[in-house]
N, C-alpha and C positions, 0 to 999 in steps of 0.2 A: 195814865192810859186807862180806860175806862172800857169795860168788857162788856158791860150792859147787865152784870148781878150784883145786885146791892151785896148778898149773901153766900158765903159756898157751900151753907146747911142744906142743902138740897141732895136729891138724887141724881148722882153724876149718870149713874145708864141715859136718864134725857137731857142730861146739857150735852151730850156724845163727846170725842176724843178731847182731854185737855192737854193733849202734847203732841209733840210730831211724830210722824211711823210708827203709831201705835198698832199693836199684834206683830210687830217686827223684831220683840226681843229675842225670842227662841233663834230663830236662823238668823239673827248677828252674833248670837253669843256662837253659833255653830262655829260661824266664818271665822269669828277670832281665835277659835280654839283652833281650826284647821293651819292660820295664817299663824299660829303661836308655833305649832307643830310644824309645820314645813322651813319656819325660819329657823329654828335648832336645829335641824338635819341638816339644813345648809352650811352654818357658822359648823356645825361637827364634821362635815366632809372640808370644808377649806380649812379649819383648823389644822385636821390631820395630815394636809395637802402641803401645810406650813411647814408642821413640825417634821416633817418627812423632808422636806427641801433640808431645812437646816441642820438634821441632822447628817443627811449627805456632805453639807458643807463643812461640817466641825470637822476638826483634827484631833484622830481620836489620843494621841500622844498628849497634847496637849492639853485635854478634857482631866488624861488621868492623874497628871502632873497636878493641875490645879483641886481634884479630890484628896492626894496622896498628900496636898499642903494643908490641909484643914486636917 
């Protein structure tokens, strides 16, 4: 696949962009630190949604039975 430079010793400012959405790295890295951050908060609020279920469900006799065997 032939680009039309024999050479890439040149000045990239006049060959202009060699790659896609270039100037778009600052607000993707934003986005992905926001989409990093808002996915943790979510998995911590269902987690705790979880662990709260189950602990309703455990029988607490039975919990202490199985520590008091160890």
């Amino acid at each position: 696949m032939s680009i039309g430079y024999d050479s890439w010793a040149v000045d990239l400012g006049e060959v202009g962009p060699i790659y896609p959405m270039q100037g778009w790295e600052i607000p993707m890295v934003v986005v992905g630190v926001i989409f990093w951050l808002v996915w943790h908060r979510l998995q911590f609020v269902q987690e705790g949604k979880d662990l709260e279920q189950a602990k309703q469900i455990a029988d607490a006799d039975k919990i202490a039975k199985a520590i008091e065997r160890y």
